[in-house]
FINUVEX-173658 format. One record per residue (C-alpha): y, x, z. Coordinates in steps of 0.25 Angstrom, whole numbers, plus 5000, padded with zeros to 4 digits. Each point is the difference from the previous one (the first is absolute). Example, Ala and Ser with C-alpha at 12.3 -4.5 7.8 and 13.67 -1.06 7.14 Angstrom:
BEGIN
<r><Y>4982</Y><X>5049</X><Z>5031</Z></r>
<r><Y>5014</Y><X>5006</X><Z>4998</Z></r>
// end
This chain:
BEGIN
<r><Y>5043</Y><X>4872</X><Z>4917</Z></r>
<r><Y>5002</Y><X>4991</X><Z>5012</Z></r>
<r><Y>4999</Y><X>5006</X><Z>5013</Z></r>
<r><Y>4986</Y><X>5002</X><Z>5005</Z></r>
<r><Y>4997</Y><X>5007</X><Z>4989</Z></r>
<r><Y>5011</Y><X>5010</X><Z>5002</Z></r>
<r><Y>4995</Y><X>5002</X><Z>5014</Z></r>
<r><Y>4985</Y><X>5002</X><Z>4994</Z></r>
<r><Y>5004</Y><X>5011</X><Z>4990</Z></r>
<r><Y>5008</Y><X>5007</X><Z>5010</Z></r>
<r><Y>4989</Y><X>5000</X><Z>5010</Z></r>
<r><Y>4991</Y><X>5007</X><Z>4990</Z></r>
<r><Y>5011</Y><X>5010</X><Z>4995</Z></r>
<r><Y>5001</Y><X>5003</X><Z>5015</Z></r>
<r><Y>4985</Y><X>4998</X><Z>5005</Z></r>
<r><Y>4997</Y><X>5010</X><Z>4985</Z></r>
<r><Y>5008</Y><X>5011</X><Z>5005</Z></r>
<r><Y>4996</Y><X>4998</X><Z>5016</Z></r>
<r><Y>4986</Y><X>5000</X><Z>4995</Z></r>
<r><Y>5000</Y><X>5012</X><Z>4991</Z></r>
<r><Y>5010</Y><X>5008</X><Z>5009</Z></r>
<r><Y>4992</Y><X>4997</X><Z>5014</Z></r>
<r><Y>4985</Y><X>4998</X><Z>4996</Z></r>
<r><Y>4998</Y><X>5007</X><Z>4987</Z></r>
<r><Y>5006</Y><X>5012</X><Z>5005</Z></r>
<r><Y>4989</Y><X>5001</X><Z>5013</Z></r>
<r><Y>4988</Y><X>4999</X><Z>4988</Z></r>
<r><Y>5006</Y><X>5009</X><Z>4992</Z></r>
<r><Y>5007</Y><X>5009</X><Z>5008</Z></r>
<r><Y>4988</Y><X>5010</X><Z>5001</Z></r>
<r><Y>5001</Y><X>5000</X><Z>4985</Z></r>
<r><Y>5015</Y><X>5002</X><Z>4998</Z></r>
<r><Y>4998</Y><X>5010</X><Z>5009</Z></r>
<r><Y>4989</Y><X>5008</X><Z>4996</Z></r>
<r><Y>5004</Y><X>5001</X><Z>4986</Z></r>
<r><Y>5013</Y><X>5000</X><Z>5000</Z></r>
<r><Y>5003</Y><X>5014</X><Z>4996</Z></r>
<r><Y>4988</Y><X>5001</X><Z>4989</Z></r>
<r><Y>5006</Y><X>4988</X><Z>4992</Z></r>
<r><Y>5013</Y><X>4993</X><Z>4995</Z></r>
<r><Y>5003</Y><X>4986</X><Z>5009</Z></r>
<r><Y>5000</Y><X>4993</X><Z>4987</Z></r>
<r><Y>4985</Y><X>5005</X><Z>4999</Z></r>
<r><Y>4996</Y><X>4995</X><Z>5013</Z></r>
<r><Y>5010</Y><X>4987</X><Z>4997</Z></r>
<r><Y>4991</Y><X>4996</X><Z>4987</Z></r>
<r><Y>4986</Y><X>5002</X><Z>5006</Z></r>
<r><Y>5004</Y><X>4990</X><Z>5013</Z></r>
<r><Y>5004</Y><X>4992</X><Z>4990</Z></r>
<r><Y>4990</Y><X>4998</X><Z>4991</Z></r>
<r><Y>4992</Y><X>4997</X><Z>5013</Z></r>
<r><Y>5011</Y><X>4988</X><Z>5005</Z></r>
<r><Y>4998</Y><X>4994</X><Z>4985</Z></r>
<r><Y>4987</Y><X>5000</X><Z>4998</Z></r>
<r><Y>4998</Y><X>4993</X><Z>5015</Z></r>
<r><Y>5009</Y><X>4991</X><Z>4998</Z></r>
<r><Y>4996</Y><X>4996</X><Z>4986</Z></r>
<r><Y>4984</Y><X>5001</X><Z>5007</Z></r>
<r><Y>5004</Y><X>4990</X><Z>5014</Z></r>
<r><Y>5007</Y><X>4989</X><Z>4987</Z></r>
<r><Y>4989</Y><X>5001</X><Z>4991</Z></r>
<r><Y>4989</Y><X>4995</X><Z>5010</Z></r>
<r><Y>5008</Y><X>4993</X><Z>5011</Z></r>
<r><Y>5007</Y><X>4991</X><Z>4990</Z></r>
<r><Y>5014</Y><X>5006</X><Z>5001</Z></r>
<r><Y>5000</Y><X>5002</X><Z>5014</Z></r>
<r><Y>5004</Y><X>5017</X><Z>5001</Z></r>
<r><Y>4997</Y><X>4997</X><Z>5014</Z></r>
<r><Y>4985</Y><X>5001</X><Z>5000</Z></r>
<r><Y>4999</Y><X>4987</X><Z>5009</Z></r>
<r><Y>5008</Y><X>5008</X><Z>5013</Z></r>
<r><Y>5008</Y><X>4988</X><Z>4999</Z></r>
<r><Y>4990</Y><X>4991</X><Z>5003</Z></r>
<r><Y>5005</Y><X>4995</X><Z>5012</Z></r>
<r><Y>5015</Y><X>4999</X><Z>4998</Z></r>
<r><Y>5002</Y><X>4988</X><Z>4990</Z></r>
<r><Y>5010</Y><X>5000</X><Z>4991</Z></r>
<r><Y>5016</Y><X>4997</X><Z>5005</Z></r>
<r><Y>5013</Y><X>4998</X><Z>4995</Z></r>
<r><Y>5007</Y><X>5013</X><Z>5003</Z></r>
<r><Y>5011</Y><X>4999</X><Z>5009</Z></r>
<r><Y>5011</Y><X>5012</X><Z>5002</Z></r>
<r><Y>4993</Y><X>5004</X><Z>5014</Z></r>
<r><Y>4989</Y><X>5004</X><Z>4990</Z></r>
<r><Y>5007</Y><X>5008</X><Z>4992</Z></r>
<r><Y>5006</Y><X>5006</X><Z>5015</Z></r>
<r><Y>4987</Y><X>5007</X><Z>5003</Z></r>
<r><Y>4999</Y><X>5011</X><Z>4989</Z></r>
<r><Y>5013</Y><X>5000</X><Z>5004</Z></r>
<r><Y>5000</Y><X>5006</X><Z>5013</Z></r>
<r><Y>4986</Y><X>5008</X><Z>4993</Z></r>
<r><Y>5008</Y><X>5007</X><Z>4993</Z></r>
<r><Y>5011</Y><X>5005</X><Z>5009</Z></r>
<r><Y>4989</Y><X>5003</X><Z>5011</Z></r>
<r><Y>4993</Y><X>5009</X><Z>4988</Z></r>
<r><Y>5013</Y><X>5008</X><Z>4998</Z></r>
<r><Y>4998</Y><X>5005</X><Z>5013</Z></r>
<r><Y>4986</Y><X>5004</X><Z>4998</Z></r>
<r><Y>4994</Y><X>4990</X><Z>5010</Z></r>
<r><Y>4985</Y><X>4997</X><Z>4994</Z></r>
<r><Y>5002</Y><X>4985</X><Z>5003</Z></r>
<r><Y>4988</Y><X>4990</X><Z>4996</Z></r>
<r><Y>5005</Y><X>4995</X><Z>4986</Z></r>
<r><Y>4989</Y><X>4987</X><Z>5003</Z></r>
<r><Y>5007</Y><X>4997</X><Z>5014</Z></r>
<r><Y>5014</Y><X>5001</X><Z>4996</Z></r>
<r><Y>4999</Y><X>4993</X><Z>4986</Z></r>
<r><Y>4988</Y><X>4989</X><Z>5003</Z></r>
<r><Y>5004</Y><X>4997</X><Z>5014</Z></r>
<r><Y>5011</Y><X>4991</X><Z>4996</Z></r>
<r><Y>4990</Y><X>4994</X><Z>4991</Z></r>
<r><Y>4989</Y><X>4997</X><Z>5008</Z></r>
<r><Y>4997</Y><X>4991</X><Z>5011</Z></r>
<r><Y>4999</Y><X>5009</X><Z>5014</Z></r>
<r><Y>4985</Y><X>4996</X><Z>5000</Z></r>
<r><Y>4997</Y><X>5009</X><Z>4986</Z></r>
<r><Y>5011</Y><X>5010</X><Z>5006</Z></r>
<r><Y>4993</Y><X>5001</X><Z>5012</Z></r>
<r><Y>4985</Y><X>5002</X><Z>4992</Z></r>
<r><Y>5008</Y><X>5010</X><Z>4991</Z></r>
<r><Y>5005</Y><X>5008</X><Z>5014</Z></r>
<r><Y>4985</Y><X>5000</X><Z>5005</Z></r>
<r><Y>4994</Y><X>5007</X><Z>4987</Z></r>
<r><Y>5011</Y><X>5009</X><Z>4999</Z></r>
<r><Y>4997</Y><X>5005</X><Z>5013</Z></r>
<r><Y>4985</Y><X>5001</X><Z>4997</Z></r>
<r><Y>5002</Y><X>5007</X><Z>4987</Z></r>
<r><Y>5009</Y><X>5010</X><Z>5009</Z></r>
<r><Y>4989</Y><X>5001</X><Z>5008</Z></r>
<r><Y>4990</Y><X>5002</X><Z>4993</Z></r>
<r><Y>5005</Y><X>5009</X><Z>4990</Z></r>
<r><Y>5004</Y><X>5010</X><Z>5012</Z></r>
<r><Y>4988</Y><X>5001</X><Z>5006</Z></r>
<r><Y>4993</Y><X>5002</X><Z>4988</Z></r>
<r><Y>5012</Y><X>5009</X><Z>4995</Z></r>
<r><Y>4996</Y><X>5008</X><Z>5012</Z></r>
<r><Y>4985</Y><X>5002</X><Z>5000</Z></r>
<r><Y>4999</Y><X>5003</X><Z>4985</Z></r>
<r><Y>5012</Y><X>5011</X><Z>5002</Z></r>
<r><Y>4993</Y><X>5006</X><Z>5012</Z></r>
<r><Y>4988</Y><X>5002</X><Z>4992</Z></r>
<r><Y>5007</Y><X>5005</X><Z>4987</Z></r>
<r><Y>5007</Y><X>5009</X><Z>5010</Z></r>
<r><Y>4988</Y><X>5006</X><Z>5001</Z></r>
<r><Y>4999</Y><X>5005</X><Z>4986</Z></r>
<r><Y>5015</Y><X>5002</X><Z>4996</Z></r>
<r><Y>5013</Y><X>5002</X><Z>5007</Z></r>
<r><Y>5011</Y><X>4992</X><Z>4994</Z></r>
<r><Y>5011</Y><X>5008</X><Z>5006</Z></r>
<r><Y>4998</Y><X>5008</X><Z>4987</Z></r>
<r><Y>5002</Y><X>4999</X><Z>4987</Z></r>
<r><Y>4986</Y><X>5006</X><Z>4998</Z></r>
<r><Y>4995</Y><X>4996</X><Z>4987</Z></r>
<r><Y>4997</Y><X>5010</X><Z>4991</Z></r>
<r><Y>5007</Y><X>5001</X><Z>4985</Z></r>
<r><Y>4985</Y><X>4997</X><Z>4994</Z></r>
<r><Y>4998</Y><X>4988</X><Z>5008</Z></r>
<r><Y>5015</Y><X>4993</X><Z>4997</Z></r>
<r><Y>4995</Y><X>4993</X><Z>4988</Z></r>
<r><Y>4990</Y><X>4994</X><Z>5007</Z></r>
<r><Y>5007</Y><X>4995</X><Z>5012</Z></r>
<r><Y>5012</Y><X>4997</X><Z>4991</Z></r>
<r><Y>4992</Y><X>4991</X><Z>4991</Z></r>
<r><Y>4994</Y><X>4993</X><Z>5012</Z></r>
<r><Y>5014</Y><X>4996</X><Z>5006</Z></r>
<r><Y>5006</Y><X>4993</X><Z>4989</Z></r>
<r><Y>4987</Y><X>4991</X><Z>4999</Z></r>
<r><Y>5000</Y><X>4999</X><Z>5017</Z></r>
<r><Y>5014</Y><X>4997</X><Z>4997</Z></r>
<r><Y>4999</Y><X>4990</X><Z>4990</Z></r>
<r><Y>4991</Y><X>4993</X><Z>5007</Z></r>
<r><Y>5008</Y><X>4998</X><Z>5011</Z></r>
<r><Y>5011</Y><X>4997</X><Z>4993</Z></r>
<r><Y>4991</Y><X>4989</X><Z>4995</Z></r>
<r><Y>4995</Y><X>4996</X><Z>5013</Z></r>
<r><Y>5014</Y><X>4998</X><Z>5007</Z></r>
<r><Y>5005</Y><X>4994</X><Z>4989</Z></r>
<r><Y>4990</Y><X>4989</X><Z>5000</Z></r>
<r><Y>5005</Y><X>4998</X><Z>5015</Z></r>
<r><Y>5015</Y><X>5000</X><Z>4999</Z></r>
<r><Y>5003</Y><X>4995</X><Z>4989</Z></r>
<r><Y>5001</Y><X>4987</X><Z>5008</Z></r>
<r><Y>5013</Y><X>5004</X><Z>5005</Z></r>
<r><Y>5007</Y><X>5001</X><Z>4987</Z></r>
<r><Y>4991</Y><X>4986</X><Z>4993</Z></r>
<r><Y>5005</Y><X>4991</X><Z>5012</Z></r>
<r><Y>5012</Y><X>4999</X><Z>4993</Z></r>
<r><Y>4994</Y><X>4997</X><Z>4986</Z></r>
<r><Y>4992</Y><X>4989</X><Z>4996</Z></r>
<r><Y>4986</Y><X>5000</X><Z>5004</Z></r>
<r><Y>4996</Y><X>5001</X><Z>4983</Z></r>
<r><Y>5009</Y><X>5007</X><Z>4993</Z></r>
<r><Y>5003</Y><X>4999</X><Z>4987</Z></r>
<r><Y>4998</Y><X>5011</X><Z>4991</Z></r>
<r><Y>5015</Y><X>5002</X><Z>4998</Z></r>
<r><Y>5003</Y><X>5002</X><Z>5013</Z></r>
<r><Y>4989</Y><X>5010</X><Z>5004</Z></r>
<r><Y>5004</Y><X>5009</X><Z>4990</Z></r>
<r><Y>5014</Y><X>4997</X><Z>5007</Z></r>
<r><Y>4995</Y><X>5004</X><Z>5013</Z></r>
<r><Y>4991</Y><X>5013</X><Z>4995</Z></r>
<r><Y>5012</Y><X>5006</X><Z>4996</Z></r>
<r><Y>5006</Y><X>4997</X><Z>5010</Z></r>
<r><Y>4991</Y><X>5007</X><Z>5009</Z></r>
<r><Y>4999</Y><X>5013</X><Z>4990</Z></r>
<r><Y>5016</Y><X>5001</X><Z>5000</Z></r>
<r><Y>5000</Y><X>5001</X><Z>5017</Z></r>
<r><Y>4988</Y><X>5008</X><Z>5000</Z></r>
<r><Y>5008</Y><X>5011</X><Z>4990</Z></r>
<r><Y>5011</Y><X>5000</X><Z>5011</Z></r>
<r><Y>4990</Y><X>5002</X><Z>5010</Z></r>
<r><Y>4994</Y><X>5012</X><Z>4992</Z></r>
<r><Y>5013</Y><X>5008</X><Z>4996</Z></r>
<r><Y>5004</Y><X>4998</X><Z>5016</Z></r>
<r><Y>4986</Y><X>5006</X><Z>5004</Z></r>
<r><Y>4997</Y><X>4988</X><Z>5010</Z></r>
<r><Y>5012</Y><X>5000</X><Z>5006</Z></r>
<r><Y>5003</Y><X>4998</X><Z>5015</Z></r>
<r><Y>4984</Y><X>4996</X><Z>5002</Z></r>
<r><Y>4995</Y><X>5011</X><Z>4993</Z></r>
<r><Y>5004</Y><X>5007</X><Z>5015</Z></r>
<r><Y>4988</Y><X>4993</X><Z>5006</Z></r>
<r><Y>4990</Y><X>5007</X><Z>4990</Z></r>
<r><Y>5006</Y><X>5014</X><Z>4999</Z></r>
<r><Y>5001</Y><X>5001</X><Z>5017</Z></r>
<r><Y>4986</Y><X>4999</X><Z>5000</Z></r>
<r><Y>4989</Y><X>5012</X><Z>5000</Z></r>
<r><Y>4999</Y><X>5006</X><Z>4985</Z></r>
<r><Y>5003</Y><X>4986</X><Z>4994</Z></r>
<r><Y>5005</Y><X>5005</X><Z>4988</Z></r>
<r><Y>4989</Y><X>5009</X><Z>4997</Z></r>
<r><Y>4992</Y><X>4993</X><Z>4989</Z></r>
<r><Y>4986</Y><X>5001</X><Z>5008</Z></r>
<r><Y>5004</Y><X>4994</X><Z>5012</Z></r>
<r><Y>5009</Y><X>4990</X><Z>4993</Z></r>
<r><Y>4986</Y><X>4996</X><Z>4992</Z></r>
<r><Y>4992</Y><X>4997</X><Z>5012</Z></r>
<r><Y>5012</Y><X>4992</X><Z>5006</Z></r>
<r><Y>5001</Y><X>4991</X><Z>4987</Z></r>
<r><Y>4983</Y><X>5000</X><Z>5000</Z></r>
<r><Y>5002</Y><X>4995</X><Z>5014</Z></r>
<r><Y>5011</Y><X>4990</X><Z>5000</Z></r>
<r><Y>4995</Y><X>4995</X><Z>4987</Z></r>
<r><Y>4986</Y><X>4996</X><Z>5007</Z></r>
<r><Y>5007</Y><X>4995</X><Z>5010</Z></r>
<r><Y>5008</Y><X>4990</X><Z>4994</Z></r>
<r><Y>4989</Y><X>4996</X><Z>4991</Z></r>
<r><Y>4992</Y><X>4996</X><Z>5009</Z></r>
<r><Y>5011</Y><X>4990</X><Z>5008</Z></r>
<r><Y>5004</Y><X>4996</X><Z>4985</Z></r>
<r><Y>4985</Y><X>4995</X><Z>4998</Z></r>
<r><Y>4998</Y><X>4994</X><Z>5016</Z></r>
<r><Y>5010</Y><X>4988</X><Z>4996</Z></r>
<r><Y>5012</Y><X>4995</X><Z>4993</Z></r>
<r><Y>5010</Y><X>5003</X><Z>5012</Z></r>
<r><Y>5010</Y><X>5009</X><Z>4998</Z></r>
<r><Y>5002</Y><X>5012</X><Z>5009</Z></r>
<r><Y>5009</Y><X>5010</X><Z>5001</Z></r>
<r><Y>4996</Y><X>5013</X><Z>4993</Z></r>
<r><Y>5010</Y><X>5008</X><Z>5007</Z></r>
<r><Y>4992</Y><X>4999</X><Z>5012</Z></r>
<r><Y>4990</Y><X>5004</X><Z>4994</Z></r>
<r><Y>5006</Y><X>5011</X><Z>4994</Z></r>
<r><Y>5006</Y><X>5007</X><Z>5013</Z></r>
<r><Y>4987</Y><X>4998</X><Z>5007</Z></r>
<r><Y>4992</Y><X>5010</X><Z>4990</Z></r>
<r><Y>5010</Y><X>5008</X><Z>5003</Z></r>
<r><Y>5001</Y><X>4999</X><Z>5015</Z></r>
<r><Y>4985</Y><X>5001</X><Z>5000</Z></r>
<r><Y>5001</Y><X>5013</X><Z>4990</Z></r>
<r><Y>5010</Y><X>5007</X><Z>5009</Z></r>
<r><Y>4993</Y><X>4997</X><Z>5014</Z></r>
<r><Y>4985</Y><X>5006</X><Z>4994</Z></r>
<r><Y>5007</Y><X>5012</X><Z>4993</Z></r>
<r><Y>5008</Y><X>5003</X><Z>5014</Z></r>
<r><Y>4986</Y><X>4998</X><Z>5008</Z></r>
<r><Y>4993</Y><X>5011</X><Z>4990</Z></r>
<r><Y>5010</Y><X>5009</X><Z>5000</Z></r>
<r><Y>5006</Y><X>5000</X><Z>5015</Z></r>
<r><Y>5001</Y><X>5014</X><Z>4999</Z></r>
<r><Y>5013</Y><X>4999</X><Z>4988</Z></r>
<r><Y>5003</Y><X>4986</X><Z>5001</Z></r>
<r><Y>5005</Y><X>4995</X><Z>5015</Z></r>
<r><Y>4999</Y><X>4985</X><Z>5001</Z></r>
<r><Y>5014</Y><X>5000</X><Z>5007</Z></r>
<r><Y>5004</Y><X>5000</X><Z>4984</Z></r>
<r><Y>4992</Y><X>4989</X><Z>4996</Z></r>
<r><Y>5002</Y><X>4990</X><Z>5011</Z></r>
<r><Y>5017</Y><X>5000</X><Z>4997</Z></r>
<r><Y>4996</Y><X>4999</X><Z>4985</Z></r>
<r><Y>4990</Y><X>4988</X><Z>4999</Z></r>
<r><Y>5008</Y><X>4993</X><Z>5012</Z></r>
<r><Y>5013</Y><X>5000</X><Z>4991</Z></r>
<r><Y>4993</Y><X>4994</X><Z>4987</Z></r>
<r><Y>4994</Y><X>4990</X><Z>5012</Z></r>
<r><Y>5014</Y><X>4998</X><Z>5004</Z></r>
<r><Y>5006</Y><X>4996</X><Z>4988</Z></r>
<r><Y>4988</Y><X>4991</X><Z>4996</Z></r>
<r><Y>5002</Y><X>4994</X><Z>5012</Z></r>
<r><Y>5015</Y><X>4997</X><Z>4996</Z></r>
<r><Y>4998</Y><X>4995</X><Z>4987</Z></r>
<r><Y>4990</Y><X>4990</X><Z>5006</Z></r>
<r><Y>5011</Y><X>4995</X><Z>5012</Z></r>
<r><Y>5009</Y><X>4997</X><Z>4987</Z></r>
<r><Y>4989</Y><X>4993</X><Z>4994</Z></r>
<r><Y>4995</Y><X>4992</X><Z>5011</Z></r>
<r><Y>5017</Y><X>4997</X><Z>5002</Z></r>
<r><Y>5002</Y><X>4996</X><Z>4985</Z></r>
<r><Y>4987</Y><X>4990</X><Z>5002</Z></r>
<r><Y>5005</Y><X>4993</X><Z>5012</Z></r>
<r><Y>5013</Y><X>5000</X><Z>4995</Z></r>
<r><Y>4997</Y><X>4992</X><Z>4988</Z></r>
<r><Y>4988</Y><X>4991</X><Z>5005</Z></r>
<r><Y>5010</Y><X>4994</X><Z>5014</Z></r>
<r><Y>5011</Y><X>5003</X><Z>4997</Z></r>
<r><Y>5005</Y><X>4999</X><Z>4985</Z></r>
<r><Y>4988</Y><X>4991</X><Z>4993</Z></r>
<r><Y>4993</Y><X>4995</X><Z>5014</Z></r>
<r><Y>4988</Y><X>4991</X><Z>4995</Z></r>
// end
């Protein structure tokens, strides 16, 4: 194994973890969450599972081996340096600390030129955005038929909402998958054999089993801090929701994007109409310090992003 290849396969043990611990766990947080006490972590563990390998196997089979679904379109192909392998490096200590840094920054800023970087920043922030303001309308009207303050499904309808979580899930799962899985296929090549995506699908499953039997982790806190996000009725609407959401970026172009944006602004928009239709219970002196934090720390993990990138592209490999 000379060097570059040694760098490359720890960039993707790394960028695997990174990924699974700090994104995965914002898609299926609400999940983990919600059914957490009706079924065994390994349950939950084999139905993500069965998801990862069945869009991973999907994205080979018709893009030729590329598991990225074209996201890496714009980033050709490079030998892989040890400041590469740096960047889910610093991803995953930030992680620890349950900041919801942007996996896509941090990981494929030191791959990118700064011109993709800074095309990737502009649709982040629209999919931040866009998914609040639209976050915040369809809660202010669904406000007006339920209050999610309230665990107020009834024991008849649970089966229902139940079943239509683990499809709003899955379909999610599917959707954020198809977008950042770019962060972990940059260290691989573009058409993988099929020994080596097994290799990789495994690899996946075993850090996903870690995250399961740790309940999220340090960024499961972003999910459960938020109005009766662990309730399964709520957390189905925000899976419907972000899923949409994420879609629709993943069929406007190739670029990639990072879906923790995204993420947090459903759930900023989500907090901000629950606070306007309910004034009388919920102050919006609670939900500025909250959303402002999550800001806050996305915020941070962009500034070490945008460092890591300037870093490497004048000072340790200027072109």
């Amino acid at each position: 194994m000379d060097i570059h290849t040694f760098y490359a396969l720890v960039g993707f043990m790394l960028a695997a973890y990174a990924v699974i611990g700090n994104d995965a766990v914002q898609t299926l947080g609400t999940f983990i969450a919600s059914n957490s006490k009706s079924f065994k972590w390994y349950t939950l563990w084999a139905a993500a599972s069965t998801v990862l390998a069945a869009t991973l196997v999907y994205g080979w089979y018709v893009n030729g081996g590329d598991i990225s679904y074209g996201r890496l379109a714009k980033i050709p192909p490079m030998q892989i340096e040890w400041y590469h392998a740096l960047a889910p490096a610093v991803l995953v200590a930030l992680t620890r600390t349950g900041i919801p840094v942007s996996t896509t920054f941090l990981v494929l800023s030191v791959f990118a030129s700064t011109v993709v970087l800074e095309k990737m920043l502009m649709k982040s922030i629209v999919g931040y955005g866009l998914s609040a303001v639209v976050a915040y309308f369809l809660w202010l009207v669904l406000s007006r038929f339920i209050n999610e303050k309230y665990n107020a499904v009834s024991e008849k309808s649970r089966p229902y909402w139940r079943t239509l979580q683990w499809f709003s899930t899955g379909f999610l799962w599917f959707s954020w998958l198809s977008h950042d899985m770019a962060n972990i296929a940059v260290y691989l090549p573009r058409e993988l054999p099929v020994h080596l995506l097994i290799g990789v699908i495994v690899t996946l499953v075993a850090w996903l089993g870690v995250i399961f039997y740790n309940h999220g982790g340090k960024i499961q806190e972003i999910v459960l801090e938020k109005t009766g996000a662990r309730f399964m009725r709520s957390a189905t609407i925000i899976d419907l929701v972000y899923a949409c959401i994420l879609w629709y970026f993943k069929e406007l172009n190739s670029l990639p994007m990072s879906t923790t944006w995204v993420f947090v602004g459903v759930l900023t928009g989500r907090e901000f109409a629950i606070a306007t239709a309910n004034r009388a219970q919920y102050k919006f002196g609670y939900v500025f310090p909250l959303v402002g934090k999550d800001f806050a720390k996305m915020m941070v993990g962009l500034m070490v992003s945008v460092a890591l990138v300037l870093t490497v592209h004048y000072l340790i490999n200027p072109q």
